[in-house]
C-alpha positions as CSV (number, residue, x, y, z in Angstrom):
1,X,-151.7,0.8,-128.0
2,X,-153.0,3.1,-131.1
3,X,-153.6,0.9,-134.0
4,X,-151.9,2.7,-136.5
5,X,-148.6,2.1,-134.9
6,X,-149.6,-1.3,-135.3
7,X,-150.6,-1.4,-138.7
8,X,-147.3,0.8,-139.6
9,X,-145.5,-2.0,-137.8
10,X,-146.6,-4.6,-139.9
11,X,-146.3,-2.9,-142.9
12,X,-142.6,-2.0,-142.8
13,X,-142.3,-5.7,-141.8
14,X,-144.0,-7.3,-144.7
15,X,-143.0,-5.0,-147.3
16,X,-139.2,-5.5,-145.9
17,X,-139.7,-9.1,-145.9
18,X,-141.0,-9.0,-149.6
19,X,-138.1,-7.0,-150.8
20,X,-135.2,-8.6,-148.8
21,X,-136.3,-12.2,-148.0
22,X,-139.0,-13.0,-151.3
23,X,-136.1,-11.6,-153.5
24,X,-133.5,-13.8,-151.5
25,X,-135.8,-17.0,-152.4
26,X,-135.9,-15.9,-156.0
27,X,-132.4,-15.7,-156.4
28,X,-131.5,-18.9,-154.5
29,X,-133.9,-20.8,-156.4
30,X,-133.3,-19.2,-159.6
31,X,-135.7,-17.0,-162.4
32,X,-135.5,-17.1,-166.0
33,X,-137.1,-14.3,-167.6
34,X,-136.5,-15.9,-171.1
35,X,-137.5,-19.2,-170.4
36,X,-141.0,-19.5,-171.9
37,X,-143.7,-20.2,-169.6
38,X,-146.4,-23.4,-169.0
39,X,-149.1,-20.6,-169.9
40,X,-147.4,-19.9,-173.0
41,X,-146.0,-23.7,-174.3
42,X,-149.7,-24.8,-173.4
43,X,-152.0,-22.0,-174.5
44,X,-155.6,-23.2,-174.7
45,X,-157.6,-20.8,-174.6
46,X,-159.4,-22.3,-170.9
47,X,-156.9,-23.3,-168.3
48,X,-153.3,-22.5,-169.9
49,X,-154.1,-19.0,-170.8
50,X,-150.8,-16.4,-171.3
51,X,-151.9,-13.2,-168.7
52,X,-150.3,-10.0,-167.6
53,X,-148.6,-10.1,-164.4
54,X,-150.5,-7.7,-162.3
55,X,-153.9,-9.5,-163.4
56,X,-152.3,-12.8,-162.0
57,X,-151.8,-10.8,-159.4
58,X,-155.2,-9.9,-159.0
59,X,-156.2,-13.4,-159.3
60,X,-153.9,-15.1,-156.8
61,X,-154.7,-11.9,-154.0
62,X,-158.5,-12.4,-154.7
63,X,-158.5,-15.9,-154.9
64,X,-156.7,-16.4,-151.4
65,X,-158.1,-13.4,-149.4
66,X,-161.2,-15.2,-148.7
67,X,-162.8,-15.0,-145.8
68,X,-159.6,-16.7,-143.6
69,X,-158.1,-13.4,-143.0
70,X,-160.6,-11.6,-141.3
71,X,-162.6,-14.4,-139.9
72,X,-159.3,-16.4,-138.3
73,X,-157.9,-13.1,-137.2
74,X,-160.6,-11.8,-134.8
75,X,-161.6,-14.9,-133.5
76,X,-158.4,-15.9,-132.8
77,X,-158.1,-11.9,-131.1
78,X,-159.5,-14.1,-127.7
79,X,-156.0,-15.1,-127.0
80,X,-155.1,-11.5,-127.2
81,X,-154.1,-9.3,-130.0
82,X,-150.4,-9.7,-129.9
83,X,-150.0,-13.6,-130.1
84,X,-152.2,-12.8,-133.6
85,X,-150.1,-10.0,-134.8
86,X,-147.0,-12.1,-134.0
87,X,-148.0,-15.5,-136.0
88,X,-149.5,-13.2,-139.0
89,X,-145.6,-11.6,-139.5
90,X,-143.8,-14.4,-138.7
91,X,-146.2,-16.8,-140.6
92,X,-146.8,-15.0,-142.9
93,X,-143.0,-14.0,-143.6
94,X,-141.6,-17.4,-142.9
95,X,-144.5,-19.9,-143.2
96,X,-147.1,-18.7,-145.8
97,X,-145.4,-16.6,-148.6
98,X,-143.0,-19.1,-149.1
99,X,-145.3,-21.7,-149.2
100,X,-147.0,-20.4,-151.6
101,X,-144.5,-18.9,-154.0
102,X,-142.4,-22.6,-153.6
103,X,-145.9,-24.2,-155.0
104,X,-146.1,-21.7,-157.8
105,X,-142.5,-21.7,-158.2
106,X,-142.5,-26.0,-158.7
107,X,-145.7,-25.6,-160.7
108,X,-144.0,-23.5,-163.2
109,X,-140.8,-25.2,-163.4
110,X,-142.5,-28.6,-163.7
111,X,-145.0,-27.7,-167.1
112,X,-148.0,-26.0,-164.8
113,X,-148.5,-29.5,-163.1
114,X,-151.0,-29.2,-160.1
115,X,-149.9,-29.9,-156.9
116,X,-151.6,-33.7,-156.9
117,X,-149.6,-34.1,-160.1
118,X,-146.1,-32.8,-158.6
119,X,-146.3,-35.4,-155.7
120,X,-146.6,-37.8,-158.3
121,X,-143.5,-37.4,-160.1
122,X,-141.2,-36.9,-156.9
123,X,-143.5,-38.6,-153.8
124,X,-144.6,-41.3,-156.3
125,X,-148.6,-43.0,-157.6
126,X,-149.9,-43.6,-154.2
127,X,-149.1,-40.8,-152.6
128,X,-150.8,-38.7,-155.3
129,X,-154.0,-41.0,-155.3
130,X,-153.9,-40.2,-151.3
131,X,-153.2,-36.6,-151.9
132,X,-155.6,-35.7,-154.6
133,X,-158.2,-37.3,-152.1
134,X,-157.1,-35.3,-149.3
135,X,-157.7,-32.2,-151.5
136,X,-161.3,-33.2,-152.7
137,X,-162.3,-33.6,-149.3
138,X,-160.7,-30.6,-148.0
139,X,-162.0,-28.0,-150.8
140,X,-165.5,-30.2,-150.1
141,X,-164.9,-28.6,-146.1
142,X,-164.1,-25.1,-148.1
143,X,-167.2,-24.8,-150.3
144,X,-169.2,-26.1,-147.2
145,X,-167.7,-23.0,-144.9
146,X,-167.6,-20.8,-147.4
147,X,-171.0,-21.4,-149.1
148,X,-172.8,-21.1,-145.8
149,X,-171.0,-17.5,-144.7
150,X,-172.2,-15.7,-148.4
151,X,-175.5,-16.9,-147.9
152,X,-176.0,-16.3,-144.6
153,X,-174.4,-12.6,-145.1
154,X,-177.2,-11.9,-148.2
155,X,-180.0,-13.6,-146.1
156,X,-182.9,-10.8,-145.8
157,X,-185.1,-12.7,-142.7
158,X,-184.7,-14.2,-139.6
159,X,-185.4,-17.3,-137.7
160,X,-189.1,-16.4,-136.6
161,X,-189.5,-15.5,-140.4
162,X,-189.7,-12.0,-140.6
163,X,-187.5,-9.3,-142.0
164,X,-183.9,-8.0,-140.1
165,X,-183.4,-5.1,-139.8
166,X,-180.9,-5.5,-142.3
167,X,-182.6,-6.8,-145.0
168,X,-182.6,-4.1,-147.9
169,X,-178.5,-3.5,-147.2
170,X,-178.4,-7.4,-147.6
171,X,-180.5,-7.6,-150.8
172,X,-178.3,-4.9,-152.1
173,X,-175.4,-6.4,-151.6
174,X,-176.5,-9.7,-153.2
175,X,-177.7,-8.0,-156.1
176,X,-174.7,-6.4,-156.3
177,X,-172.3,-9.9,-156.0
178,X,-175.2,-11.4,-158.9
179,X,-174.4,-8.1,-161.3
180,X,-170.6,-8.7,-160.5
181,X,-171.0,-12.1,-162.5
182,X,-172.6,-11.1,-165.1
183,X,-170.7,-7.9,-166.3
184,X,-167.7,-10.4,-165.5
185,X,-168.8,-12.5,-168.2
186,X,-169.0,-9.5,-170.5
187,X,-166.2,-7.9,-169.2
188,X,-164.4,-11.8,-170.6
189,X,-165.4,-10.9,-173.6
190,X,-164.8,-8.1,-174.5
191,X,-161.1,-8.5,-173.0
192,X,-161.2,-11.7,-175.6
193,X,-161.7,-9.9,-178.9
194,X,-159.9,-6.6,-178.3
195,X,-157.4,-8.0,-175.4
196,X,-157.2,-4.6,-173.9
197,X,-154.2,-4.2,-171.1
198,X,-153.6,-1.4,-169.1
199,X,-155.4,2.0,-168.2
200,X,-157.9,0.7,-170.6
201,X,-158.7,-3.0,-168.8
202,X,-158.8,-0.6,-165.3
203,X,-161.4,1.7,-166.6
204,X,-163.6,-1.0,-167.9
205,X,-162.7,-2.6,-164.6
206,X,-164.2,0.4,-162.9
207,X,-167.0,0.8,-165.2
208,X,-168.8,-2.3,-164.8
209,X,-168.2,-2.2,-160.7
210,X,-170.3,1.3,-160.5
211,X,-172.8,-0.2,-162.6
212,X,-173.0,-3.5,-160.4
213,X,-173.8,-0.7,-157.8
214,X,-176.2,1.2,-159.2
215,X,-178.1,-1.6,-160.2
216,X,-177.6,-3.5,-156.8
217,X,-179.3,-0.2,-154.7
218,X,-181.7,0.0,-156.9
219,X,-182.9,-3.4,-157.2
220,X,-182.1,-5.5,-154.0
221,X,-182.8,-9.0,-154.1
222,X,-184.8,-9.9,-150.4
223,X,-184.2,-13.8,-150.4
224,X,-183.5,-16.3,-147.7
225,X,-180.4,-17.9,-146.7
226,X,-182.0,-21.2,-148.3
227,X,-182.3,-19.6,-151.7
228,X,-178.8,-17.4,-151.8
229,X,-177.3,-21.0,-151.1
230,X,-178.5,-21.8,-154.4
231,X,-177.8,-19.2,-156.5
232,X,-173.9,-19.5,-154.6
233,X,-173.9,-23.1,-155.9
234,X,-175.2,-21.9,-159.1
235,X,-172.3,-19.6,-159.4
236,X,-170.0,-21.7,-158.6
237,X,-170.6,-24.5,-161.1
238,X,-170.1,-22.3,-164.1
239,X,-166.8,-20.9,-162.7
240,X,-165.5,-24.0,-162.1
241,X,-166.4,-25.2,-165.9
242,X,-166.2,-22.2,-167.8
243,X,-162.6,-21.0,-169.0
244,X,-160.7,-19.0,-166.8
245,X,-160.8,-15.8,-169.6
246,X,-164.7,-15.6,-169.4
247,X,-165.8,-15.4,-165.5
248,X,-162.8,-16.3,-162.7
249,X,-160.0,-13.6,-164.5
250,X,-162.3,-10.6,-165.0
251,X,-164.5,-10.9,-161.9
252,X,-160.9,-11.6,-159.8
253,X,-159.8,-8.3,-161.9
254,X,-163.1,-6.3,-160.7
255,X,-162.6,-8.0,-157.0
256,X,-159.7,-6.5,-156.2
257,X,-160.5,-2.8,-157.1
258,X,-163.1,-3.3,-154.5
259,X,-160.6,-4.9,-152.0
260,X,-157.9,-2.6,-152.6
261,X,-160.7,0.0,-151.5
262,X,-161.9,-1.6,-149.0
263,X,-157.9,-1.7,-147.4
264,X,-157.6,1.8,-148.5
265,X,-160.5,2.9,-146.6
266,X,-159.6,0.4,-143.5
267,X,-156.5,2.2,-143.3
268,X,-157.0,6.0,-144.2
269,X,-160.2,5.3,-140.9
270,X,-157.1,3.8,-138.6
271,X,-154.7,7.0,-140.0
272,X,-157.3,9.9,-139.3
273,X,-159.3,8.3,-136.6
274,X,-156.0,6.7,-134.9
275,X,-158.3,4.9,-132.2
276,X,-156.8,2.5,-129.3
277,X,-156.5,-1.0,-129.5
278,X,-159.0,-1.6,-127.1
279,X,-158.4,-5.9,-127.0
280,X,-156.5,-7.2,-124.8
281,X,-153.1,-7.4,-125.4
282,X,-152.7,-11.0,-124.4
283,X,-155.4,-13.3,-122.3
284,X,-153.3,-16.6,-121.4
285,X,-152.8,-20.1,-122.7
286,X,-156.1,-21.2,-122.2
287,X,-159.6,-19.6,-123.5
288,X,-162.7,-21.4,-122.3
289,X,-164.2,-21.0,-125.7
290,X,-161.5,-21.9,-128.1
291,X,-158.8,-23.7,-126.2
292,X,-155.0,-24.1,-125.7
293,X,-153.0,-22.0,-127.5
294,X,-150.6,-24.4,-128.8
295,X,-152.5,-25.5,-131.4
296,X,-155.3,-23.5,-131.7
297,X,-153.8,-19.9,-132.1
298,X,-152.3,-21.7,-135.3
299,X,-155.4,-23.1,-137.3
300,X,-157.3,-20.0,-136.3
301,X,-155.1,-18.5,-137.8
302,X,-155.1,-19.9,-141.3
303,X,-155.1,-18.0,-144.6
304,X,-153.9,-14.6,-142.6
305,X,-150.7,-16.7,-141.8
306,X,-150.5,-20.1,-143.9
307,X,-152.7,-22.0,-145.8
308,X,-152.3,-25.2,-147.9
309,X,-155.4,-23.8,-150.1
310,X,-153.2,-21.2,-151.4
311,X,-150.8,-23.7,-152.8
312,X,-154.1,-25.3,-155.0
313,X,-154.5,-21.6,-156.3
314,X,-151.0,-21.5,-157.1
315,X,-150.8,-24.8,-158.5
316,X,-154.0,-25.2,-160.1
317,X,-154.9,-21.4,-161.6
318,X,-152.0,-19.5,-161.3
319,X,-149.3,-21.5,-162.6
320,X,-151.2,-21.6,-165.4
321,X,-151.5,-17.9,-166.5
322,X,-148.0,-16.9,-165.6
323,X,-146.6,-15.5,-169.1
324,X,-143.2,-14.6,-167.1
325,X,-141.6,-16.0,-164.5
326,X,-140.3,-12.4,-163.0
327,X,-143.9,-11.9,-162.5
328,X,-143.7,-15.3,-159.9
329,X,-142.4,-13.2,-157.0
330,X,-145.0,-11.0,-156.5
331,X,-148.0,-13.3,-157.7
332,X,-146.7,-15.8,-155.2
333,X,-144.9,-14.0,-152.2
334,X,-146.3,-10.2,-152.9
335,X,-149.9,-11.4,-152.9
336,X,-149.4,-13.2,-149.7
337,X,-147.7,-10.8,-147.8
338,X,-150.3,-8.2,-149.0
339,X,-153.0,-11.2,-147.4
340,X,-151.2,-10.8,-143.8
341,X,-151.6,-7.2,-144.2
342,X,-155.0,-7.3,-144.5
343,X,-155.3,-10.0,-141.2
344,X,-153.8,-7.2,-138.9
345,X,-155.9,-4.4,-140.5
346,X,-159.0,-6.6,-139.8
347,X,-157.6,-7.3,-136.2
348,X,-156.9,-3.4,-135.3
349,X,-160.9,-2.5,-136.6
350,X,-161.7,-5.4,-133.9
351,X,-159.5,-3.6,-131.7
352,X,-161.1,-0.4,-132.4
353,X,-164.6,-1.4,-132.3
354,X,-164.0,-3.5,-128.8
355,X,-165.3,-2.2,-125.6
356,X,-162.6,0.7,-123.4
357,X,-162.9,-3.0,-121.1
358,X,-161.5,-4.9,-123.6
359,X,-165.0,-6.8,-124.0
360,X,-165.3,-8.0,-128.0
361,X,-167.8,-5.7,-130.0
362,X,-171.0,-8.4,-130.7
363,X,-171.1,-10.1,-134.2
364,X,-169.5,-12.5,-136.3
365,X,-166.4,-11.6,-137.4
366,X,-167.5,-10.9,-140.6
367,X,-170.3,-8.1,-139.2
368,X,-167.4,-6.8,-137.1
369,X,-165.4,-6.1,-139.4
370,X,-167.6,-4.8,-141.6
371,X,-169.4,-2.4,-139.2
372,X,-166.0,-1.2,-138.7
373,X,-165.1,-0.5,-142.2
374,X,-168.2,0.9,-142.8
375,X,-168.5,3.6,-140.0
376,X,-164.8,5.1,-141.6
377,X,-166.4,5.1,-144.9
378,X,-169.3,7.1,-143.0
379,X,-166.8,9.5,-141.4
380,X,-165.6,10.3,-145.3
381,X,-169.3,12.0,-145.6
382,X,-170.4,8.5,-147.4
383,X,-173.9,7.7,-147.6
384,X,-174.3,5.5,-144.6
385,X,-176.6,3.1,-147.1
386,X,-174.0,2.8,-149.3
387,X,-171.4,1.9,-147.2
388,X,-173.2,-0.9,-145.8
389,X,-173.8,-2.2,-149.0
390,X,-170.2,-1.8,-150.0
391,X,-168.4,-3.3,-147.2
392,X,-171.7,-6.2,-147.2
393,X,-170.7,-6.6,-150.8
394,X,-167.0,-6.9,-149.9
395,X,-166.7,-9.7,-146.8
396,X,-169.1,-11.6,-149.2
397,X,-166.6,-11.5,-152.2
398,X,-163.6,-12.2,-150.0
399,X,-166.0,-15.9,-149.4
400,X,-166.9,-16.0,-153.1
401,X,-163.6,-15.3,-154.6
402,X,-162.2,-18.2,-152.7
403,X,-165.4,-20.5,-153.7
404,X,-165.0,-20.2,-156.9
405,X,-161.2,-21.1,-157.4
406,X,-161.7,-23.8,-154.7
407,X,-164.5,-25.4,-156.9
408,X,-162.6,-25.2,-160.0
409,X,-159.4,-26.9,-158.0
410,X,-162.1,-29.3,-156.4
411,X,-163.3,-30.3,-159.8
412,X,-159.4,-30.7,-161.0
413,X,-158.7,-32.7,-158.0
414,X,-161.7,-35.3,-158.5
415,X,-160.6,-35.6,-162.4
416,X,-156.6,-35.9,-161.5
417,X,-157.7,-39.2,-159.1
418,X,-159.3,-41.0,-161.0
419,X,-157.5,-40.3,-164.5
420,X,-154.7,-42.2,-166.3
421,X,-152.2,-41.4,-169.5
422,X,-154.3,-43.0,-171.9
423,X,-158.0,-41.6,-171.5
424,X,-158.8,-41.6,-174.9
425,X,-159.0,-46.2,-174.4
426,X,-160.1,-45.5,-171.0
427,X,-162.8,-47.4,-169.5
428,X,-166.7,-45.5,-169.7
429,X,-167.2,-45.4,-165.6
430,X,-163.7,-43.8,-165.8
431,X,-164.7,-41.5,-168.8
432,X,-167.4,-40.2,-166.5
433,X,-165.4,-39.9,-163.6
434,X,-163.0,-37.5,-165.5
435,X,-166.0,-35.8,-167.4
436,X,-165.7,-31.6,-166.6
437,X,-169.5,-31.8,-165.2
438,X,-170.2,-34.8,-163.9
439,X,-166.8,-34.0,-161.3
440,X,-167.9,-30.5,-160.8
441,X,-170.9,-31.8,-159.9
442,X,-170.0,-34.4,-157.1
443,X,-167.6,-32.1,-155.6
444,X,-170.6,-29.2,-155.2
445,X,-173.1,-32.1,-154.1
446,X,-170.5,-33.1,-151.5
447,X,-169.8,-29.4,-150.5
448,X,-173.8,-28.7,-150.0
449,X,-174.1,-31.9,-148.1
450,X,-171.4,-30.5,-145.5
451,X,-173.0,-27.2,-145.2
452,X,-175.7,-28.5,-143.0
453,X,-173.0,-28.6,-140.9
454,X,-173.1,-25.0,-140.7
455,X,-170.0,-22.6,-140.7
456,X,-169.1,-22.4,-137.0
457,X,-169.3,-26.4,-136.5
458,X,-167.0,-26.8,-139.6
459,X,-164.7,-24.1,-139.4
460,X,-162.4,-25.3,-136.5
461,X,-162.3,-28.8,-139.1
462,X,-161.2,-26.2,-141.8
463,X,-158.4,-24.8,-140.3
464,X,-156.6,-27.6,-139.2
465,X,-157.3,-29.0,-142.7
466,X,-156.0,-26.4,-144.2
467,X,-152.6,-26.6,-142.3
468,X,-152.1,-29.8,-142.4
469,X,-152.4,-29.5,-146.2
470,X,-149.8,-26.4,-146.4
471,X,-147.5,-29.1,-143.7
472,X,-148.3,-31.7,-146.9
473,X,-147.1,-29.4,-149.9
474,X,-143.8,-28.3,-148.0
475,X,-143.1,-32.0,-147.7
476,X,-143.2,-31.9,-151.3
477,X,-141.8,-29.0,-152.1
478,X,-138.4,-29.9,-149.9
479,X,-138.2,-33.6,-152.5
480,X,-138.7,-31.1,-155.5
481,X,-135.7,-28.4,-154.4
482,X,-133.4,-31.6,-153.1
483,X,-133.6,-33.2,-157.0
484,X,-133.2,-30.0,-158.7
485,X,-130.1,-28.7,-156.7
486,X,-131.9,-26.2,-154.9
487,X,-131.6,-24.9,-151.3
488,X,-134.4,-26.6,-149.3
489,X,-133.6,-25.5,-146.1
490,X,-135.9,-22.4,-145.4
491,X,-138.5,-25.0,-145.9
492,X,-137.9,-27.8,-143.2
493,X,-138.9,-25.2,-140.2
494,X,-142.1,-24.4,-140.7
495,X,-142.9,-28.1,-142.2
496,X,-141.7,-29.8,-138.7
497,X,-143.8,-26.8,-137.1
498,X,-147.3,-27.2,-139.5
499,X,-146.8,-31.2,-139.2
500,X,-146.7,-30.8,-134.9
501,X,-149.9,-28.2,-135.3
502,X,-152.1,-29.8,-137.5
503,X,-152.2,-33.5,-136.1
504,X,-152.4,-32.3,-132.6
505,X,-155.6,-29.8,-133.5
506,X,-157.4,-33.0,-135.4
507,X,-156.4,-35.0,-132.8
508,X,-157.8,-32.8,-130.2
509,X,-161.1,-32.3,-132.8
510,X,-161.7,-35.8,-133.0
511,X,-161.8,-36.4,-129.3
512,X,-164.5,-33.4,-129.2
513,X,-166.3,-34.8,-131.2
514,X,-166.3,-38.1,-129.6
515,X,-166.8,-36.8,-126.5
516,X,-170.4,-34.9,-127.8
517,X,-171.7,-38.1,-129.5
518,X,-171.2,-40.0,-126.3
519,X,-172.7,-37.2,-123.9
520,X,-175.3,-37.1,-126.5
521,X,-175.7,-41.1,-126.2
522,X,-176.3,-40.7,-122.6
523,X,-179.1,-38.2,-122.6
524,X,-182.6,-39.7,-122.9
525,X,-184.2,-38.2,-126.0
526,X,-188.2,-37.2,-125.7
527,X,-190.4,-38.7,-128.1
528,X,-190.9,-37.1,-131.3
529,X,-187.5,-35.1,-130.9
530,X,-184.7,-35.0,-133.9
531,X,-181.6,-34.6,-131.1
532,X,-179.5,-37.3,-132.5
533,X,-180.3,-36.4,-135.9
534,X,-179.0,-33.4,-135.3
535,X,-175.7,-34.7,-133.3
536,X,-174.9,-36.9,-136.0
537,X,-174.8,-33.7,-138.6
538,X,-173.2,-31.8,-136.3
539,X,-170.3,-34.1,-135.0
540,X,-170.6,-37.6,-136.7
541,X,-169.6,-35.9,-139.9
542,X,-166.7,-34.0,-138.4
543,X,-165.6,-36.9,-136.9
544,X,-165.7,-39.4,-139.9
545,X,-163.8,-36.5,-141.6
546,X,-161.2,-36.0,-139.4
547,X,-160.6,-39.6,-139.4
548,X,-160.0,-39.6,-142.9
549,X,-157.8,-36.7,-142.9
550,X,-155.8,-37.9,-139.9
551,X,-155.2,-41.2,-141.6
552,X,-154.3,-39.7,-145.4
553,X,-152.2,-37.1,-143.6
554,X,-150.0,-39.6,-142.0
555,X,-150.0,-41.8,-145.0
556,X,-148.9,-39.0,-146.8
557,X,-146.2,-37.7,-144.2
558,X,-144.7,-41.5,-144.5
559,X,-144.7,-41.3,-148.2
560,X,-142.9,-38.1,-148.5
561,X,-140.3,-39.1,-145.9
562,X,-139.5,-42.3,-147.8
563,X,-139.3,-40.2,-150.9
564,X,-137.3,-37.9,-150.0
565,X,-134.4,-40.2,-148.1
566,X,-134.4,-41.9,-151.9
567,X,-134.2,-38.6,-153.7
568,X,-130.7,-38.1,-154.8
569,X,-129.4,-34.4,-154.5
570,X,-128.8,-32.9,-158.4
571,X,-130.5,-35.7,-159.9
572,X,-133.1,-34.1,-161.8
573,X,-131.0,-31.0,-163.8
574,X,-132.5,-27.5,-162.9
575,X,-135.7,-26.4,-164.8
């Protein structure tokens, strides 16, 4: 099939969706365009900061077009592209957006709490405590998946020590993403003295990414993976302390410029170029690498289709800068529809750069992809160079963008558990529990810890995390629409679905993983060999944390359910 038909397909479908069905949940729910806003009852300058629509926009897109999309998309393409294409518009439609635009839409309504903070008032204490550290641990999982994929994209050698072949378009790049911070942080403050909005913000916008550029190919950084993983933790810890005005907003602002491009590009190389989906169209239930279908196809298929880390950016960021609440629809159903759109664009350059035998082009999903993008750019009459170093720079900032909102909600989350009303007469261990450092800093140790896990151990752990966490918020959000007088029931579908999904994939991982320490156990090791060092990193971890997250999960899942048979309908008068 030619991809563009595909791609067209999708479109029409998304796009419909977000004008029919998004609206439909607007007006069932209810917006007030007069009603004044968390972002503007709260202003403070760091977290609760009044902010145009579109650059919400820009924020909530960049924030949760990380790395799911493409990554989840492609692998998952082993089952055969149409069982993707079909869970990223129905998910997507169905599943994700309103996911995501019921978390903003609660957040907004209920004074920019977080999401740990709404399951407090309507699941009740415990199920908050539980909650807040499901989320720690899950954005711990994040950071560790995330983390390893940017540095391993900017890393300039191999694993004999010498240089790929790659190495100057990889040190570009990274100069690039380092340049990117730091016109970010100028770009913060200049928008913080003369507050500039429109054409102006765009061309400034525009500005500093050509610099970042020019700078970055002429000044690559060759580093290892081991040292790009610290300067990425580096990064990190200042977005997550600094106020949202001086590094996440602007880079988020500059981020998508270079993501619209990148889509732009994907698609205008799929419109003149028109090549064949060359993956099959559909493989069967089982794949020897991945699985069943039923559940895997699902948690594969994370951020393209749902994802619970979306709701943290909604809750926790975006809720927060929301100076309207007509501006809630698109922030919270447009940017995730536009998210789906970009799953099927990075499954049809798979398609495209796949074998006429179907056979998958070699690669992570990441180089796939990018290779892909690039090679249209290249058709364009681009300098090949340059759009390697583009489209480098690009897969690495759909990881970064989502690293540094999931820190900043990591931090958040560690605070929220272990804070009370009164933290002024709070006791000192608890005082430095809640401090904005001393959390930012556990949550990054924990996150670095888990990278020696690597990214393709800890990724199948991340997606099912991840759903189960969406499966979580639902649960919440169905307590929060029966109290208010809302319609709920668009949300108990894909809750019973995402509950069924998630806990059979951890299931399924924890039995894996059991099933490698004890063939591990039975192996004699040589003398002088690290094997069950190495086990234990690779599985004993998993395991221990899909333990945990199978036992909060279902803790959780009970609390909500006796919530919500307690919840009396109308008893909480519409927000």
């Amino acid at each position: 099939m030619n991809t563009l038909v595909i791609v067209l397909i999708a479109a029409v479908c998304l796009f419909g969706a977000y004008a029919l069905y998004g609206r439909w949940l607007a007006n069932k729910w209810g917006i007030d365009p007069t009603a004044k806003t968390p972002a503007v009852v709260h202003e403070d300058g760091r977290d609760y900061v009044p902010t145009d629509g579109w650059t919400v926009f820009a924020h909530q897109f960049s924030s949760i077009a990380g790395a799911g999309p493409v990554t989840g998309a492609i692998q998952a393409a082993a089952f055969g592209w149409l069982p993707v294409l079909l869970w990223v518009l129905l998910g997507g439609i169905f599943f994700g957006a309103v996911t995501d635009f019921g978390a903003l839409y609660a957040s907004v309504k209920n004074d920019g709490k977080s999401m740990g903070m709404l399951i407090e008032k309507y699941i009740g204490k415990t199920g908050r405590k539980l909650f807040l550290l499901f989320c720690w641990l899950f954005c711990g999982i994040v950071i560790a998946a995330f983390a390893d994929m940017v540095a391993g994209t900017f890393n300039a050698y191999g694993t004999d020590g010498a240089l790929v072949e790659a190495a100057q378009t990889n040190g570009a790049a990274g100069m690039v993403s380092i340049m990117f911070m730091v016109f970010a942080v100028v770009f913060g403050l200049l928008q913080n003295k003369f507050h500039f909005t429109g054409w102006k913000e765009n061309v400034i916008s525009i500005v500093f990414i050509v610099l970042s550029f020019v700078v970055g190919a002429n000044a690559p950084v060759i580093l290892g993976k081991a040292a790009w993983s610290y300067i990425t933790f580096v990064y990190i810890f200042f977005a997550a302390v600094l106020p949202m005005w001086l590094l996440k907003q602007p880079r988020d602002h500059m981020t998508t410029f270079m993501f619209v491009a990148m889509i732009v590009g994907a698609v205008l190389g799929l419109i003149v170029n028109h090549p064949v989906m060359n993956l099959p169209v559909f493989t069967g239930f089982n794949n020897a690498k991945l699985g069943t279908m039923f559940p895997i196809l699902f948690v594969t298929v994370a951020c393209g289709a749902v994802s619970g880390f979306h709701s943290l950016v909604s809750s926790g960021t975006s809720s927060k800068t929301v100076s309207n609440e007509k501006d809630m629809l698109k922030v919270g159903y447009g940017a995730m529809v536009l998210e789906s759109l970009l799953a099927v664009i990075a499954l049809c350059v798979a398609g495209a750069a796949a074998a006429a035998d179907g056979t998958p082009a070699d690669g992570t999903p990441f180089q796939i992809f990018s290779r892909g993008v690039a090679s249209f750019f290249v058709g364009f009459g681009l300098d090949q160079h340059f759009a390697s170093v583009f489209m480098t720079m690009c897969v690495s900032a759909l990881a970064l963008t989502s690293l540094d909102a999931v820190a900043r909600i990591g931090r958040m989350s560690f605070q929220e558990l272990f804070s009370v009303d009164d933290m002024e007469h709070a006791e000192g261990w608890r005082k430095l529990l809640c401090n904005v450092y001393f959390s930012t800093i556990i949550t990054l140790v924990f996150g670095f810890i888990l990278t020696k896990i690597g990214y393709a151990n800890i990724w199948p752990l991340f997606g099912s995390a991840n759903q189960l966490l969406s499966a979580l918020v639902l649960a919440t959000l169905c307590v929060f629409l029966k109290v208010t007088g809302r319609n709920n029931k668009m949300i108990f579908p894909p809750l019973i679905i995402m509950l069924c999904v998630t806990f059979t994939a951890l299931v399924q991982r924890l039995i894996a993983m059991v099933k490698a320490i004890s063939t591990a156990a039975s192996v004699t090791i040589p003398a002088g060999e690290t094997t069950w060092g190495a086990v234990f990193i690779a599985n004993g971890l998993q395991l221990i944390l899909a333990v945990l997250l199978i036992v909060l999960g279902l803790n959780i899942v009970v609390h909500s359910f006796k919530a919500y048979q307690k919840a009396e309908q109308n008893s909480e008068v519409k927000a």
